[in-house]
C-alpha positions as CSV (number, residue, x, y, z in Angstrom):
1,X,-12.1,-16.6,1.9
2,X,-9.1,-14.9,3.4
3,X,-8.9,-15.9,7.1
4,X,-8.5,-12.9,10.0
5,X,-4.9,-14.7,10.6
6,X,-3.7,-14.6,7.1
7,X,-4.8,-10.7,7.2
8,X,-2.8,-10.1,9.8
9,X,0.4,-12.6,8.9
10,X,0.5,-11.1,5.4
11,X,-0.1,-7.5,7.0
12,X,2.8,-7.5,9.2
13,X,4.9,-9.7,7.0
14,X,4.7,-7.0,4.4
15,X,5.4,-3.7,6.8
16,X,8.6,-5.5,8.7
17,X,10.0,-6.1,4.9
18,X,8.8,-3.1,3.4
19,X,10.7,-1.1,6.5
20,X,13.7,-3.3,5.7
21,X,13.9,-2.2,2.1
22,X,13.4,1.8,2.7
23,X,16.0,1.7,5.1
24,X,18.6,-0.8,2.7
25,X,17.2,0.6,-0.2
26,X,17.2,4.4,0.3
27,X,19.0,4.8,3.5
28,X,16.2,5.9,5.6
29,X,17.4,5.0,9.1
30,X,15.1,6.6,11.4
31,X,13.0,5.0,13.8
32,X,10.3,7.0,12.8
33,X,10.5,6.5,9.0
34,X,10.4,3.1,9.3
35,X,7.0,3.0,12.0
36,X,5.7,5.3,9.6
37,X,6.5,2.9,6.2
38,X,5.5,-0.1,8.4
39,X,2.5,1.3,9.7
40,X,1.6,2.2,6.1
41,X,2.6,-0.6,4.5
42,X,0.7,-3.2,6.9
43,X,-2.5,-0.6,7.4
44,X,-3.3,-0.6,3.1
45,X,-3.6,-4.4,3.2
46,X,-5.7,-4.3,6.2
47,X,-7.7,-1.8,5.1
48,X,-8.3,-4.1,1.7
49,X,-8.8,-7.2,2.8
50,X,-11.1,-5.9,5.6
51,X,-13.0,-5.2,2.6
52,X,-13.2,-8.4,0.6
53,X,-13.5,-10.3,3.8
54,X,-16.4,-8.1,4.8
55,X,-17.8,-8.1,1.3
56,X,-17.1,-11.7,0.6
57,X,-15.8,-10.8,-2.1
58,X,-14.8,-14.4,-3.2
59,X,-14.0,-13.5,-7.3
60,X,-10.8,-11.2,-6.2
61,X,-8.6,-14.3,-5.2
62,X,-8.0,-15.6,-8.4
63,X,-4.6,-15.3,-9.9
64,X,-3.8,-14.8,-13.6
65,X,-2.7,-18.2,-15.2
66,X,1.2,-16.6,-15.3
67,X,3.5,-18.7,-13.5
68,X,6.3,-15.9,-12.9
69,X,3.2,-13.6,-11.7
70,X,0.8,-15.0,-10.5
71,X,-1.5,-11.7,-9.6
72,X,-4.7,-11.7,-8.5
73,X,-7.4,-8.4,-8.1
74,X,-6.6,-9.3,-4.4
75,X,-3.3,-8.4,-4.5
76,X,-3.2,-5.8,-7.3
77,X,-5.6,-4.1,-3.9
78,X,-3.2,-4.7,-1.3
79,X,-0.5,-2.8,-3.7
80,X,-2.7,0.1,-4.2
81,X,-4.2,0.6,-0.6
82,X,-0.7,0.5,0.4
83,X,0.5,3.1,-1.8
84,X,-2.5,5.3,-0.7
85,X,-1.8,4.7,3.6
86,X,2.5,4.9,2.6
87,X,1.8,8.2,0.7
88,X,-0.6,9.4,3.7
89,X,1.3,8.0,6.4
90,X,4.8,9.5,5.8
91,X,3.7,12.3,3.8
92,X,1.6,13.5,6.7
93,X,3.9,12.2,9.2
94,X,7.9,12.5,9.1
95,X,8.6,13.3,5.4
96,X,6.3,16.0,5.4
97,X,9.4,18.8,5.2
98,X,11.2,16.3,2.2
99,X,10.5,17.0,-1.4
100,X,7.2,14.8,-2.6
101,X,9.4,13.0,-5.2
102,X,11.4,11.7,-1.9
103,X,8.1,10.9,-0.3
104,X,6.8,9.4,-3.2
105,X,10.0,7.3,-3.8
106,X,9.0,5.7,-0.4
107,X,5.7,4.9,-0.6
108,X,6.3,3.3,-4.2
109,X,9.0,0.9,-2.7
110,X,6.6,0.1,0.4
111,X,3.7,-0.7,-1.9
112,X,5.9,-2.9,-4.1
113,X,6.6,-4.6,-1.8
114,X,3.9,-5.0,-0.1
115,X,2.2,-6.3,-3.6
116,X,5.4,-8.7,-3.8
117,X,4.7,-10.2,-0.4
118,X,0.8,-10.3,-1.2
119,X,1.7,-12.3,-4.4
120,X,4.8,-14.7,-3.2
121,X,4.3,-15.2,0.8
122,X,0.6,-15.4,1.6
């Protein structure tokens, strides 16, 4: 089972890079913005493997026998959770005056990579 520290590594791994590729990425250079897409893209794994964890949910951690993907349910979760807090986060928060497609551009970056660094770092 996932351990609290890997939750956390892989949590905060995945909102420092997904705040790094928004702002190369797209340009978004404001403090804010990036909390925001950190926040979101750290709180979705969390959230997830909060879940598993809790649930014991041993079966999700299995990865699919591709060797360039290697994806698991596990990680497909953290992917989607992240979408869901990024889309929440800074559509709530400091993209709520930008057009959705702008917010939605965001929260799809931070989620992929927060599903990359779910499948390749931790």
């Amino acid at each position: 089972m996932i351990s609290w520290a890997a939750i956390l590594y892989g949590a905060a791994l995945s909102g420092i890079v997904a705040a790094v590729a928004v702002a190369v990425l797209i340009g978004h250079r404001h403090r804010v913005v990036l909390a925001a897409v950190f926040l979101g893209a750290s709180g979705g794994p969390i959230a997830w493997n909060t879940i598993l964890r809790t649930t014991g949910a041993h079966q999700f951690f299995v990865d699919v026998p591709i060797l360039v993907l290697p994806i698991s349910w596990q990680d497909t979760g953290s992917g989607v959770f992240a979408l869901a807090a990024l889309a929440l986060v800074v559509g709530l928060g400091p993209l709520r005056a930008e057009p959705a497609h702008r917010v939605m551009l965001v929260s799809l970056l931070g989620s992929l990579v927060a599903l990359l660094v779910d499948i390749y770092l931790y």
